[in-house]
mmCIF file of the N, C-alpha and C atoms, coordinates in Angstrom:
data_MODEL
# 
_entry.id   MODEL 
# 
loop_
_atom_site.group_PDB 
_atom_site.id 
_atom_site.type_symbol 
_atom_site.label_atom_id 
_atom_site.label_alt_id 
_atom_site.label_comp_id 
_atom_site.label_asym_id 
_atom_site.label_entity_id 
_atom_site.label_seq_id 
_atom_site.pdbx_PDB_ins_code 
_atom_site.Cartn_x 
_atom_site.Cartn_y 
_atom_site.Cartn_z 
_atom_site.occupancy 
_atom_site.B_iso_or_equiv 
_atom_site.pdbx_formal_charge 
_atom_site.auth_seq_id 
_atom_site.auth_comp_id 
_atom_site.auth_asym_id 
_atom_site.auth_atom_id 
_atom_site.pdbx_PDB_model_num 
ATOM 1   N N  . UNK A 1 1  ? 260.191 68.724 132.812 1.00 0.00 ? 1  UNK A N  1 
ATOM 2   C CA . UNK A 1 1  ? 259.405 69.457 131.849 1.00 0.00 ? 1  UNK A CA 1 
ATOM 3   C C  . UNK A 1 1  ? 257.995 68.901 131.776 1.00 0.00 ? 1  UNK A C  1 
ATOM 4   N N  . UNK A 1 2  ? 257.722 67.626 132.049 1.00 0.00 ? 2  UNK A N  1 
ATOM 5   C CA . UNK A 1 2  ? 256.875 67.310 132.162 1.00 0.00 ? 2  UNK A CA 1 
ATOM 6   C C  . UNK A 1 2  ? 255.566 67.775 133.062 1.00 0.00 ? 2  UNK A C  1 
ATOM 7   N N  . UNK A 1 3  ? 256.384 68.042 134.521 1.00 0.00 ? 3  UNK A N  1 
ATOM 8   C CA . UNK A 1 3  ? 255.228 68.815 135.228 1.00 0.00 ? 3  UNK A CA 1 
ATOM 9   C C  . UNK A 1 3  ? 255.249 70.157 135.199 1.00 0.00 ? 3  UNK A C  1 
ATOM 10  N N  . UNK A 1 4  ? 256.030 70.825 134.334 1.00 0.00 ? 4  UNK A N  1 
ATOM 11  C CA . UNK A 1 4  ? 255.883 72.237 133.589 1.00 0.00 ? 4  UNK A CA 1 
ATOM 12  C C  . UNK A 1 4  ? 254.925 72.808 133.061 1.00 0.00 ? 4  UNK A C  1 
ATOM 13  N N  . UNK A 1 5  ? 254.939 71.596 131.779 1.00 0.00 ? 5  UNK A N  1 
ATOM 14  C CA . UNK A 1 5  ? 254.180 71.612 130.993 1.00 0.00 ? 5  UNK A CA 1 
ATOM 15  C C  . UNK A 1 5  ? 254.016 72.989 129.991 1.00 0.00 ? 5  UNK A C  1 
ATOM 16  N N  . UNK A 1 6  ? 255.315 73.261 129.611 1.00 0.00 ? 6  UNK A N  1 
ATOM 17  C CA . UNK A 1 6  ? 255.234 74.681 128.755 1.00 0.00 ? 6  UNK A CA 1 
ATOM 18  C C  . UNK A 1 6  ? 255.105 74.561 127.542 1.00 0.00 ? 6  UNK A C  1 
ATOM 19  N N  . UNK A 1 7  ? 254.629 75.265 126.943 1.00 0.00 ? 7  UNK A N  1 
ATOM 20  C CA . UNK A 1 7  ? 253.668 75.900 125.887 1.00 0.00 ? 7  UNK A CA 1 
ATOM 21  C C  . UNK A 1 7  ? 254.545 75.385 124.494 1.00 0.00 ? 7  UNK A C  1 
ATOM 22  N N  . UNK A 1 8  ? 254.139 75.056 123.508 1.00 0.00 ? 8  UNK A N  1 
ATOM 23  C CA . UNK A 1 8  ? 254.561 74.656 122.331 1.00 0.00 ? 8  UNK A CA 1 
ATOM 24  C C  . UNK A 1 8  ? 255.845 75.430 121.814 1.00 0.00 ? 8  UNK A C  1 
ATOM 25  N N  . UNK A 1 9  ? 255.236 76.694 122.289 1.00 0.00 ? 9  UNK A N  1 
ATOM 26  C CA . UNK A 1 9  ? 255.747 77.970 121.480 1.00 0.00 ? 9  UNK A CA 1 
ATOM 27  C C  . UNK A 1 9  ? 257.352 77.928 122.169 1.00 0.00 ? 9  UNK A C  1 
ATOM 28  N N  . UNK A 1 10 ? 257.422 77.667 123.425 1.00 0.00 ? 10 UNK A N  1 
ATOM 29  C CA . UNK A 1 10 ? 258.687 77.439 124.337 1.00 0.00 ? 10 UNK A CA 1 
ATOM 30  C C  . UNK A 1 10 ? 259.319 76.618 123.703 1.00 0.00 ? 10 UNK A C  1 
ATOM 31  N N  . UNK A 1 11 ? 258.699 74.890 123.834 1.00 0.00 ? 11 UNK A N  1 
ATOM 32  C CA . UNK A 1 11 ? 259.801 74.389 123.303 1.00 0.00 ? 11 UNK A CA 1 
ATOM 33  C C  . UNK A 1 11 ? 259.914 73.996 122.021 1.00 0.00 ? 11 UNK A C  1 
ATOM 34  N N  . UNK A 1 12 ? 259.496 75.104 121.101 1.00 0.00 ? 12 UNK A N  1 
ATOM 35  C CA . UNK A 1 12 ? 260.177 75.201 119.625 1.00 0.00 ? 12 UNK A CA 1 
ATOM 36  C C  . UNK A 1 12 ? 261.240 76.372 119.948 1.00 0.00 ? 12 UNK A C  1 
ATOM 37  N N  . UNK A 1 13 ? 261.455 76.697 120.967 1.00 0.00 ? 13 UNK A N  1 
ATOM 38  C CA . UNK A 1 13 ? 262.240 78.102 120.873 1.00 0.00 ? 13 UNK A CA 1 
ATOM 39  C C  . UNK A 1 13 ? 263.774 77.234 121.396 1.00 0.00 ? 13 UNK A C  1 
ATOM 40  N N  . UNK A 1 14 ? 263.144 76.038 122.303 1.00 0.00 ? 14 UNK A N  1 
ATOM 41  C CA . UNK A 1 14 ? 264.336 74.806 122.792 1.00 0.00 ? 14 UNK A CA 1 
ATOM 42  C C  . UNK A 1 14 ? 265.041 74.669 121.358 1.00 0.00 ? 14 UNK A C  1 
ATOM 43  N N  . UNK A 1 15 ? 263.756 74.328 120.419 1.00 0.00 ? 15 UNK A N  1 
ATOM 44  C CA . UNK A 1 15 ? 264.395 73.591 119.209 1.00 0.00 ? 15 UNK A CA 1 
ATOM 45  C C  . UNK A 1 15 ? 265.159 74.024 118.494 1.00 0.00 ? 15 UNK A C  1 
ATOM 46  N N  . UNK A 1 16 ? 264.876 75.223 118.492 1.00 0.00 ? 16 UNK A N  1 
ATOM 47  C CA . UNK A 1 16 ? 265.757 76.401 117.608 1.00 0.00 ? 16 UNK A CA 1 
ATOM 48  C C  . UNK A 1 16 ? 266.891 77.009 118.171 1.00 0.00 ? 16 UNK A C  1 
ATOM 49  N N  . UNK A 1 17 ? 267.503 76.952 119.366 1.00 0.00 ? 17 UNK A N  1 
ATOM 50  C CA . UNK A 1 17 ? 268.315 76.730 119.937 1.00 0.00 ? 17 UNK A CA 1 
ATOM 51  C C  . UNK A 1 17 ? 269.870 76.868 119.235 1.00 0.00 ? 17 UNK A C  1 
ATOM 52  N N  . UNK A 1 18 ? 270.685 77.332 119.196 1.00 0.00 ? 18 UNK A N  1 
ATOM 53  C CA . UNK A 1 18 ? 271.518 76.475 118.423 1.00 0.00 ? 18 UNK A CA 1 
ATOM 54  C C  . UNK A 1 18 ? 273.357 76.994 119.239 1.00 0.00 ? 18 UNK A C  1 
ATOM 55  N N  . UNK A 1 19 ? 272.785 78.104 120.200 1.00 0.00 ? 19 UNK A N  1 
ATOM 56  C CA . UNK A 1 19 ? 274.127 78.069 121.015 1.00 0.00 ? 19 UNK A CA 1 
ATOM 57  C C  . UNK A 1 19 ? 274.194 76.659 122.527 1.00 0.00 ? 19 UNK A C  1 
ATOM 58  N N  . UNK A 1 20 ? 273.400 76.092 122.826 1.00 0.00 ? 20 UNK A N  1 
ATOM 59  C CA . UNK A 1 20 ? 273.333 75.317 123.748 1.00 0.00 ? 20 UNK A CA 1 
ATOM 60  C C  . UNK A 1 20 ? 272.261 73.950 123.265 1.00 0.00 ? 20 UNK A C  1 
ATOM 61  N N  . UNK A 1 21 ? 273.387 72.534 122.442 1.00 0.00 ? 21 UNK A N  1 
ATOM 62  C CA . UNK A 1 21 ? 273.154 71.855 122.154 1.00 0.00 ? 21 UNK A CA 1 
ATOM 63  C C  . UNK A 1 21 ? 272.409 70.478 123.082 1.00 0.00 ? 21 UNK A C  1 
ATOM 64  N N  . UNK A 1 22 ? 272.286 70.788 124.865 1.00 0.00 ? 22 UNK A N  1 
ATOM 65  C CA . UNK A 1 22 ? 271.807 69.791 125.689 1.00 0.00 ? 22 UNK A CA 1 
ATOM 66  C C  . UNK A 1 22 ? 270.220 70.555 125.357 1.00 0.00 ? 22 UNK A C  1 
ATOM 67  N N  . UNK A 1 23 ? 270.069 71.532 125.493 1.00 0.00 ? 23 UNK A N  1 
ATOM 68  C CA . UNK A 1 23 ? 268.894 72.602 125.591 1.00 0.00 ? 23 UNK A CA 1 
ATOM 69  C C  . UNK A 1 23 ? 268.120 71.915 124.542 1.00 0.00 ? 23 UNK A C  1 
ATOM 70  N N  . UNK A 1 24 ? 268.602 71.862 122.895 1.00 0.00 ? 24 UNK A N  1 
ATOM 71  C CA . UNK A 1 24 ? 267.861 71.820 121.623 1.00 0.00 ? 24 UNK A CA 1 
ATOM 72  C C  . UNK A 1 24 ? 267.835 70.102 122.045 1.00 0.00 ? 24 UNK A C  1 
ATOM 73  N N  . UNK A 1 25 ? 268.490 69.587 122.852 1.00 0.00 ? 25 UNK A N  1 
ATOM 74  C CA . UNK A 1 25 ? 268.554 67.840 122.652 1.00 0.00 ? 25 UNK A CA 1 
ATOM 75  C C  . UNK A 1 25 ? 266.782 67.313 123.400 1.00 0.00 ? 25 UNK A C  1 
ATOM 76  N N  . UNK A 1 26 ? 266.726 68.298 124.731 1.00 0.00 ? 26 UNK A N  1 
ATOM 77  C CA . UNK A 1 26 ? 265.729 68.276 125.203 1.00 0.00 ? 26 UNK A CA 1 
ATOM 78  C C  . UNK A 1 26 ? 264.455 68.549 124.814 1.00 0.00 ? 26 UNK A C  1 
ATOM 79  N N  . UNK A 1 27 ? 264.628 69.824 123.585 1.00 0.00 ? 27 UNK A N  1 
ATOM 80  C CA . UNK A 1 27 ? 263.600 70.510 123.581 1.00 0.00 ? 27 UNK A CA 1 
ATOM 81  C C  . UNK A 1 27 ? 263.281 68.993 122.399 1.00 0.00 ? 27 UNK A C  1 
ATOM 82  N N  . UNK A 1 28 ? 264.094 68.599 121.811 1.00 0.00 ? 28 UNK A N  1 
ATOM 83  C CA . UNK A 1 28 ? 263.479 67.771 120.527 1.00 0.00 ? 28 UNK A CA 1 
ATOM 84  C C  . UNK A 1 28 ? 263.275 66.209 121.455 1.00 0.00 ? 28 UNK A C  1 
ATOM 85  N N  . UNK A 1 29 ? 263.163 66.036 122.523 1.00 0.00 ? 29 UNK A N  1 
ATOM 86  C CA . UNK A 1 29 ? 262.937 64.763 122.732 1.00 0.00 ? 29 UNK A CA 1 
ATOM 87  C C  . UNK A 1 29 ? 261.547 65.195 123.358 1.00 0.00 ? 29 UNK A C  1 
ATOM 88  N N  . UNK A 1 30 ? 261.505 66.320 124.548 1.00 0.00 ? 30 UNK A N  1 
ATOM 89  C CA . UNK A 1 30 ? 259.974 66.900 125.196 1.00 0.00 ? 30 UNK A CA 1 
ATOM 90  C C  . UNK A 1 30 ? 258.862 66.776 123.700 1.00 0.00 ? 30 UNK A C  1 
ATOM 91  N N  . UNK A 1 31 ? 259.547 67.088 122.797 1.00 0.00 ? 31 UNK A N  1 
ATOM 92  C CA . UNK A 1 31 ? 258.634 67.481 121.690 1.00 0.00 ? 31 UNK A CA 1 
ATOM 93  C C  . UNK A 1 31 ? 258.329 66.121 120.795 1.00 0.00 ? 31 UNK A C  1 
ATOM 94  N N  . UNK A 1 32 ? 259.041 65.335 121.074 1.00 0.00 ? 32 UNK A N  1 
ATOM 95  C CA . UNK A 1 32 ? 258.987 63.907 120.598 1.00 0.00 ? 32 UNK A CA 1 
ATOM 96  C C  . UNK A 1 32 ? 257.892 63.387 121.662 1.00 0.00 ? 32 UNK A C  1 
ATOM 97  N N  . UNK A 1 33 ? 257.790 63.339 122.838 1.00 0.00 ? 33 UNK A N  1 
ATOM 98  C CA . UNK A 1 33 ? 256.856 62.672 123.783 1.00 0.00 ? 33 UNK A CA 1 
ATOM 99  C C  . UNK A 1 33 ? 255.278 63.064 123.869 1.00 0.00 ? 33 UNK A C  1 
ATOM 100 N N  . UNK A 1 34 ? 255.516 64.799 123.849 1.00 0.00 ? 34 UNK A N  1 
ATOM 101 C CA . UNK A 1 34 ? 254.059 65.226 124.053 1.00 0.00 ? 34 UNK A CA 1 
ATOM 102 C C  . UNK A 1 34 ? 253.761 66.077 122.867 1.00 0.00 ? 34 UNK A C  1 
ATOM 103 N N  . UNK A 1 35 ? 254.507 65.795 121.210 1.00 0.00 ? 35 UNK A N  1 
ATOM 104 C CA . UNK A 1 35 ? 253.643 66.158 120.076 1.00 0.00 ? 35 UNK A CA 1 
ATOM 105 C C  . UNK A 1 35 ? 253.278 65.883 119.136 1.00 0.00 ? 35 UNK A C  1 
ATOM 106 N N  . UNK A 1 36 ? 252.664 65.905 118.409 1.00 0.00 ? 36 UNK A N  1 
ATOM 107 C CA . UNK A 1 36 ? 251.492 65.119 117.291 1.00 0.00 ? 36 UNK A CA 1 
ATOM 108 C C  . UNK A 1 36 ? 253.234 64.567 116.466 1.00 0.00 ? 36 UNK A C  1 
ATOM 109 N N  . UNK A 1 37 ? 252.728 63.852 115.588 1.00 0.00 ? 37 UNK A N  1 
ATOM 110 C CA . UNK A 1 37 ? 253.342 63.262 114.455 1.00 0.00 ? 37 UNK A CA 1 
ATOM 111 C C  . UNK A 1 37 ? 253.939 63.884 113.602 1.00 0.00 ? 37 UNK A C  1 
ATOM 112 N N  . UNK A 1 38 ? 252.740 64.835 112.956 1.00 0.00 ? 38 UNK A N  1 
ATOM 113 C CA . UNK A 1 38 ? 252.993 66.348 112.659 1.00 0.00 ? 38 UNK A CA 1 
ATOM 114 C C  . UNK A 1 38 ? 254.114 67.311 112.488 1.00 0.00 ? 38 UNK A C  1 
ATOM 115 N N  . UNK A 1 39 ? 253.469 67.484 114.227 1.00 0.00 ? 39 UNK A N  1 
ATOM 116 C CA . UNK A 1 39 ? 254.760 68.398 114.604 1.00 0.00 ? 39 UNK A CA 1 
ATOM 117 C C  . UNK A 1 39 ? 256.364 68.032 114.650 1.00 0.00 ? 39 UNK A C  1 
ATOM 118 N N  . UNK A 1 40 ? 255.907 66.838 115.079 1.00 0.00 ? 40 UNK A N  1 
ATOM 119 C CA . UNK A 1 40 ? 257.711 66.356 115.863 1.00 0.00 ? 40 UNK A CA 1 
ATOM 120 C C  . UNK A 1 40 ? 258.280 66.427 114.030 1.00 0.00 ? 40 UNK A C  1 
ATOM 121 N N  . UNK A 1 41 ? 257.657 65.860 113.118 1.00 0.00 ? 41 UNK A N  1 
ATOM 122 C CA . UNK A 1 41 ? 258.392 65.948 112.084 1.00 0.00 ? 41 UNK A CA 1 
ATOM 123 C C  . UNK A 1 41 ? 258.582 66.978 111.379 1.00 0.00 ? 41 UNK A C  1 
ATOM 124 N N  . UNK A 1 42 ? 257.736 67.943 111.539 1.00 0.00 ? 42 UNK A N  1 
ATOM 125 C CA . UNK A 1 42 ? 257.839 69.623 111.186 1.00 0.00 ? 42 UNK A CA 1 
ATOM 126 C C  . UNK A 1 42 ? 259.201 70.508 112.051 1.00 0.00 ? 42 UNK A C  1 
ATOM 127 N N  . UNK A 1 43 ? 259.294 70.194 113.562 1.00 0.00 ? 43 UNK A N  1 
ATOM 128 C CA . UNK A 1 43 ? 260.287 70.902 113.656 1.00 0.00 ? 43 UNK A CA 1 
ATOM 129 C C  . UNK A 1 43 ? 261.602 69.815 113.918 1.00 0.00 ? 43 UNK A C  1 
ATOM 130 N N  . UNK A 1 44 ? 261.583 68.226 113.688 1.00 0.00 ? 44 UNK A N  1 
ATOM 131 C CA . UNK A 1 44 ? 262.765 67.985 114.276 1.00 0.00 ? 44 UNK A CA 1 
ATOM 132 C C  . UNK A 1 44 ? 263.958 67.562 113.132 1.00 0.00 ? 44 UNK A C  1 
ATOM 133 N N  . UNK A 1 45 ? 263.063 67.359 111.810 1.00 0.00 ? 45 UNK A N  1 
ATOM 134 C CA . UNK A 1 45 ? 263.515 66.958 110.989 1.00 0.00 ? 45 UNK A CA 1 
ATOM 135 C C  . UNK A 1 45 ? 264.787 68.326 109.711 1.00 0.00 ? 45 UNK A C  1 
ATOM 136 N N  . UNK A 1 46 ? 264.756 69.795 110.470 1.00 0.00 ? 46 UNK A N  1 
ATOM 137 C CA . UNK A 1 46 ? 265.477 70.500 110.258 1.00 0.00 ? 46 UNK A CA 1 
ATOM 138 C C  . UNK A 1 46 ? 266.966 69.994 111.129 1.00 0.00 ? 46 UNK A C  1 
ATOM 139 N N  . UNK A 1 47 ? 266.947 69.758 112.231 1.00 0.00 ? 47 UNK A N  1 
ATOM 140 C CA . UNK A 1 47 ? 267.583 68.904 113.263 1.00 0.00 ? 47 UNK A CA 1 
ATOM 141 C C  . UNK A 1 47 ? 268.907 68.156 112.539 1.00 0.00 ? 47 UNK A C  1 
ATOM 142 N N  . UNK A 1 48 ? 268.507 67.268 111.527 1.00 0.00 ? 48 UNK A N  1 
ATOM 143 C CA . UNK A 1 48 ? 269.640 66.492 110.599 1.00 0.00 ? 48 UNK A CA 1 
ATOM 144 C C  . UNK A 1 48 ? 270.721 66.866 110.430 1.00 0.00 ? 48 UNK A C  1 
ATOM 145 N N  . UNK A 1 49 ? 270.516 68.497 109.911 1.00 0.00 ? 49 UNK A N  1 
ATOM 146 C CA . UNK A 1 49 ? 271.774 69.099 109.603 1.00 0.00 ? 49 UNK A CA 1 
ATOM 147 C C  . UNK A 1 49 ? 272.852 69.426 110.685 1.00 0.00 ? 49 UNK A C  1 
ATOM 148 N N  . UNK A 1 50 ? 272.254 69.006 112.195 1.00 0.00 ? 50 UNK A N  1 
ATOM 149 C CA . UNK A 1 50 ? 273.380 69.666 113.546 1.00 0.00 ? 50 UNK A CA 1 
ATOM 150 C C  . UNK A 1 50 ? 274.256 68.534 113.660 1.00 0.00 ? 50 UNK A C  1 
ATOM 151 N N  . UNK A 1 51 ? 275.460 68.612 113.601 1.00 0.00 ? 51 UNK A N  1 
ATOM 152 C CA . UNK A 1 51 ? 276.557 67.137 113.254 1.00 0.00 ? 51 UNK A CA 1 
ATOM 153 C C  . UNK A 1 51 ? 276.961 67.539 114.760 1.00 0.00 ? 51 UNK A C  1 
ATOM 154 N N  . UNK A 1 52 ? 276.940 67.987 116.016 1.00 0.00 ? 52 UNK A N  1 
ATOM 155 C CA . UNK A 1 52 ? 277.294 68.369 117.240 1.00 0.00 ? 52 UNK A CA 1 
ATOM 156 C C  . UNK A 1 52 ? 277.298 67.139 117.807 1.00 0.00 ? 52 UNK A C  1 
ATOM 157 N N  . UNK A 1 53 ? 278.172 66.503 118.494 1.00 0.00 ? 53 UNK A N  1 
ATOM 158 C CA . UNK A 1 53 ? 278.261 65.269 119.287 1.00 0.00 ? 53 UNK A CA 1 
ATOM 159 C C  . UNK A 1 53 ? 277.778 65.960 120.790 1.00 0.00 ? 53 UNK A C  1 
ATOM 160 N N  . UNK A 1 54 ? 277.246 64.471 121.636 1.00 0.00 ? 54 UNK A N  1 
ATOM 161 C CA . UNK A 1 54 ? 276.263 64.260 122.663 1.00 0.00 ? 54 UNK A CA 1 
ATOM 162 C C  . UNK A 1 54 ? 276.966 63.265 123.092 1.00 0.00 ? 54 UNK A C  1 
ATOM 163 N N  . UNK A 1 55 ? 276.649 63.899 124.251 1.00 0.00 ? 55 UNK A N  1 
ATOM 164 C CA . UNK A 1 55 ? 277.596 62.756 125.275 1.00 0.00 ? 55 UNK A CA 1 
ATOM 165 C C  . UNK A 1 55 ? 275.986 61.692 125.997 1.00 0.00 ? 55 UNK A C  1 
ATOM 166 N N  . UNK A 1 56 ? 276.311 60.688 126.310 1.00 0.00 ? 56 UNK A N  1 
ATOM 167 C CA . UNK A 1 56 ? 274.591 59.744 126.067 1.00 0.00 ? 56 UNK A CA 1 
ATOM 168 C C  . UNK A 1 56 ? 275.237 58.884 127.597 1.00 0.00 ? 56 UNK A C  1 
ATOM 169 N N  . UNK A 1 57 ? 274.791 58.591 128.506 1.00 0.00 ? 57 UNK A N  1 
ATOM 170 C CA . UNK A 1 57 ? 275.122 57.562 129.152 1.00 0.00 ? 57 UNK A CA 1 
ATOM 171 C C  . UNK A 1 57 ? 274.102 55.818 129.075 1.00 0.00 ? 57 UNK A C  1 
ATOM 172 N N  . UNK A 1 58 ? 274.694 54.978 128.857 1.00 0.00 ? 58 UNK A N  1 
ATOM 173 C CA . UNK A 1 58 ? 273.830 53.721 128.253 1.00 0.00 ? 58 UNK A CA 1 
ATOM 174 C C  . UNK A 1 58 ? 273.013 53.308 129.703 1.00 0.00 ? 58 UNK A C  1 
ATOM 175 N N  . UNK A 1 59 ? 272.494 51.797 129.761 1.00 0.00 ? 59 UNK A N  1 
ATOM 176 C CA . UNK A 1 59 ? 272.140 51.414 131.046 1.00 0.00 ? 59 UNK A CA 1 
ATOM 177 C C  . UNK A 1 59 ? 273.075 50.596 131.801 1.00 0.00 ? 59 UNK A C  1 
ATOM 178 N N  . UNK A 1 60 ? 274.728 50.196 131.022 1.00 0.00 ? 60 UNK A N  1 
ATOM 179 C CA . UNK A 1 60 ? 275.278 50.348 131.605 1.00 0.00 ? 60 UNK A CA 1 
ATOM 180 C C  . UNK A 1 60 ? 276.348 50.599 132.448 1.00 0.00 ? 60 UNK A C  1 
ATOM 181 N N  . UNK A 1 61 ? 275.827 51.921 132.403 1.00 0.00 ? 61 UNK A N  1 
ATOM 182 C CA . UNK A 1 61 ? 276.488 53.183 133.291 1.00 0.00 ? 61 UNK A CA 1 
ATOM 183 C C  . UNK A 1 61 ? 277.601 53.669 132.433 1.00 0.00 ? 61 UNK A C  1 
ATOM 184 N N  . UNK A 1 62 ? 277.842 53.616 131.432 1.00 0.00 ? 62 UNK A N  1 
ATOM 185 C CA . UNK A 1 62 ? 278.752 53.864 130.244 1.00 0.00 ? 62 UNK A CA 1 
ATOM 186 C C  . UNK A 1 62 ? 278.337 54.979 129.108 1.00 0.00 ? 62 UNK A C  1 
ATOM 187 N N  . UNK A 1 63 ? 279.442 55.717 129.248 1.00 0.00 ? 63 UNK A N  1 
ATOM 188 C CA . UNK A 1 63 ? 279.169 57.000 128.263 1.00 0.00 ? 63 UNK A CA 1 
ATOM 189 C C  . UNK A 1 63 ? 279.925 56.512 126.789 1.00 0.00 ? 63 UNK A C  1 
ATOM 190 N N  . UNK A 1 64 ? 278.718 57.114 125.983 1.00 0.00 ? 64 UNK A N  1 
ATOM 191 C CA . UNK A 1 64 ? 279.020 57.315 124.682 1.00 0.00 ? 64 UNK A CA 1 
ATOM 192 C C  . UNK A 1 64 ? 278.546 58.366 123.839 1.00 0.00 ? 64 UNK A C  1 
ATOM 193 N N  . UNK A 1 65 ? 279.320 58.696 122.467 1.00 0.00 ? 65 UNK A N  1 
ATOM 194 C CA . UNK A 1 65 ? 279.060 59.376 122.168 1.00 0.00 ? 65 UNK A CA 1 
ATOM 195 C C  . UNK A 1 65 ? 278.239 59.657 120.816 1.00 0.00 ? 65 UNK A C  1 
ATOM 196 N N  . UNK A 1 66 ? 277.607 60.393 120.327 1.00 0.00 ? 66 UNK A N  1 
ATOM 197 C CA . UNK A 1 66 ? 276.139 60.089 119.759 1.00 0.00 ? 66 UNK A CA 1 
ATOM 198 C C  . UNK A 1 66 ? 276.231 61.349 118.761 1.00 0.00 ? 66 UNK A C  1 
ATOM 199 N N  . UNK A 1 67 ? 276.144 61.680 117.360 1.00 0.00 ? 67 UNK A N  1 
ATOM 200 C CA . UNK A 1 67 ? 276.104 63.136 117.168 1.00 0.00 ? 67 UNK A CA 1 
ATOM 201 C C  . UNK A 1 67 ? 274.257 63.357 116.949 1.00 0.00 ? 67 UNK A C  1 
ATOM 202 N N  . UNK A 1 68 ? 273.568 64.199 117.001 1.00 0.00 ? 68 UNK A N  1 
ATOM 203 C CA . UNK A 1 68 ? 272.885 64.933 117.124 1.00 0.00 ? 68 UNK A CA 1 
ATOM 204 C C  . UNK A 1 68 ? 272.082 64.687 116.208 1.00 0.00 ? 68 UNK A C  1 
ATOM 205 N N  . UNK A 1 69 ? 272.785 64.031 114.861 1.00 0.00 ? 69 UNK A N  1 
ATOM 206 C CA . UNK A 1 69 ? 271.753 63.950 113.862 1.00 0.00 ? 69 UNK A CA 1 
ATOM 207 C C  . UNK A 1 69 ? 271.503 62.771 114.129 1.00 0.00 ? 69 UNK A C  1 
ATOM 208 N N  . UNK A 1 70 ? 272.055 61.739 114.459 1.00 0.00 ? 70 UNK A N  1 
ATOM 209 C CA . UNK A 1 70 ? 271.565 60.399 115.125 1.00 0.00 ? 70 UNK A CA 1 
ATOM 210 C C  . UNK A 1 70 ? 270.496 60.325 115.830 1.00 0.00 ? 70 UNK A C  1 
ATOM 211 N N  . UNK A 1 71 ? 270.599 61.042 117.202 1.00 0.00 ? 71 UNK A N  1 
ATOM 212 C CA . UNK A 1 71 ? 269.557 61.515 118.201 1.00 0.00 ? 71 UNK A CA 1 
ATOM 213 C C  . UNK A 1 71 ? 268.347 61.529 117.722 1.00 0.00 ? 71 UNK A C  1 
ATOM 214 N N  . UNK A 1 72 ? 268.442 62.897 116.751 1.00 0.00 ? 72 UNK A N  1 
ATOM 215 C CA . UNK A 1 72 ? 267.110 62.880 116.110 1.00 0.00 ? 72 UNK A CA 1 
ATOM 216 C C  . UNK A 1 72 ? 266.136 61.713 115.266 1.00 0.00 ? 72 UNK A C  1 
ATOM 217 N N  . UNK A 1 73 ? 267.284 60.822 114.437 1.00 0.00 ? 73 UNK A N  1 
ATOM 218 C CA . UNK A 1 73 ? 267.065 60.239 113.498 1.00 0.00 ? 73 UNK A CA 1 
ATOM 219 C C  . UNK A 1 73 ? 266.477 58.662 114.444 1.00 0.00 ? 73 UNK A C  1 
ATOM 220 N N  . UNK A 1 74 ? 266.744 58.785 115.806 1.00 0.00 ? 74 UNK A N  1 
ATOM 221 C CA . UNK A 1 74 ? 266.376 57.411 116.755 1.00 0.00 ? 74 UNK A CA 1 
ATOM 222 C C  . UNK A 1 74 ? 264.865 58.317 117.180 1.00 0.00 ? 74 UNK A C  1 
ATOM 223 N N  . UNK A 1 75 ? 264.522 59.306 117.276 1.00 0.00 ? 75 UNK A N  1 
ATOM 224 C CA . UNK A 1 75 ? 263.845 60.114 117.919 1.00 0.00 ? 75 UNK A CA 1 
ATOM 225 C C  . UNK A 1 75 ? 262.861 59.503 117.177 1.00 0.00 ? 75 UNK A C  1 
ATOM 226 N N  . UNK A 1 76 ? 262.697 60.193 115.502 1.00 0.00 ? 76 UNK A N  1 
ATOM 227 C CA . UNK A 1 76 ? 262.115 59.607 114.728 1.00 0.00 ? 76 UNK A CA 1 
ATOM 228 C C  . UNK A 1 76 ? 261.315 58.756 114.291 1.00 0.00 ? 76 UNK A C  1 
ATOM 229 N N  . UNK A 1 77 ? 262.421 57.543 114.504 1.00 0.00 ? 77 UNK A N  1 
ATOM 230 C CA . UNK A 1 77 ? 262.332 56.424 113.621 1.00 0.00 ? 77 UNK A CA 1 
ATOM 231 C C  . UNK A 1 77 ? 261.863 54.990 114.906 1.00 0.00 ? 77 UNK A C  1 
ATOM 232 N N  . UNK A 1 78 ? 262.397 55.245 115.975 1.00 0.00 ? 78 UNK A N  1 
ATOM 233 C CA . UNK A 1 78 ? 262.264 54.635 116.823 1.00 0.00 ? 78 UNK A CA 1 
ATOM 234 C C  . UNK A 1 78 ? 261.374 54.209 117.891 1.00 0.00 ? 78 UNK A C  1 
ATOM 235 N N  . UNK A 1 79 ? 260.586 53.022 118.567 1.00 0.00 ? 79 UNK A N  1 
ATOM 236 C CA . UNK A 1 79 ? 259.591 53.100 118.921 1.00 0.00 ? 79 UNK A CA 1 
ATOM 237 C C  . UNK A 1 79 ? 260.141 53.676 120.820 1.00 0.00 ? 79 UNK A C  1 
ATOM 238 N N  . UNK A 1 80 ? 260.932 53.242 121.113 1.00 0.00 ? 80 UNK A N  1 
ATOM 239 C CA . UNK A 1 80 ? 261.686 54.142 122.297 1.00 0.00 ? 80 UNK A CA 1 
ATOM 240 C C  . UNK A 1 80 ? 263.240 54.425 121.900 1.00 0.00 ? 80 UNK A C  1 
ATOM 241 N N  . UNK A 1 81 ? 263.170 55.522 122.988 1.00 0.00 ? 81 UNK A N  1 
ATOM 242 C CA . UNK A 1 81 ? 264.729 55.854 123.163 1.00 0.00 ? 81 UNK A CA 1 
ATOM 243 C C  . UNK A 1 81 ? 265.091 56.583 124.337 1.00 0.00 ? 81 UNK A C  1 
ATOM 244 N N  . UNK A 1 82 ? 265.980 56.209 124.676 1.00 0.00 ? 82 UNK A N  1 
ATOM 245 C CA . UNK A 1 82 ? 266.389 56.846 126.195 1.00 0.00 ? 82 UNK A CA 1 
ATOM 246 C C  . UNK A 1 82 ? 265.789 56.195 127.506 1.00 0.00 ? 82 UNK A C  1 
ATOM 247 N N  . UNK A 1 83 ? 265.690 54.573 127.368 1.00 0.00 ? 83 UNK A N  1 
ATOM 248 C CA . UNK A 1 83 ? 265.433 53.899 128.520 1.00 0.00 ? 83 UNK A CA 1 
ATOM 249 C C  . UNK A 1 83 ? 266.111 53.360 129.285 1.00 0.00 ? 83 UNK A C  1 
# 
């Protein structure tokens, strides 16, 4: 997505999402990397309410599982995530 580079308007449409939970996971992390402060807290912080578990693989090499409002709430609050 990065060398995409699509339009705001796209991935709030990621965000809003709500039949395909990898889709909205993406659209709120793309939107965590390349948007204001602002924004990420304008659209991700509706986000809380999705209790949908996420399957996460760690660094190492181990899956776990994560629900959605977590995601967001590391998205947030956190100075990285997903390294």
């Amino acid at each position: 997505m990065l060398q995409i580079q699509p339009e705001k308007d796209i991935v709030v449409e990621f965000i809003k999402n709500e039949e395909f939970k990898y889709v909205r996971a993406l659209g709120a992390f793309y939107m965590r990397l390349t948007g204001s402060s602002l924004d990420s807290y304008k659209y991700l912080e509706p986000l809380y309410n999705d209790n949908r578990k996420l399957r996460r693989q760690s660094r190492q090499a181990q899956f776990e599982l994560v629900h959605m409002d977590e995601f967001i709430d590391e998205l947030l609050r956190e100075e990285r995530v997903c390294f």
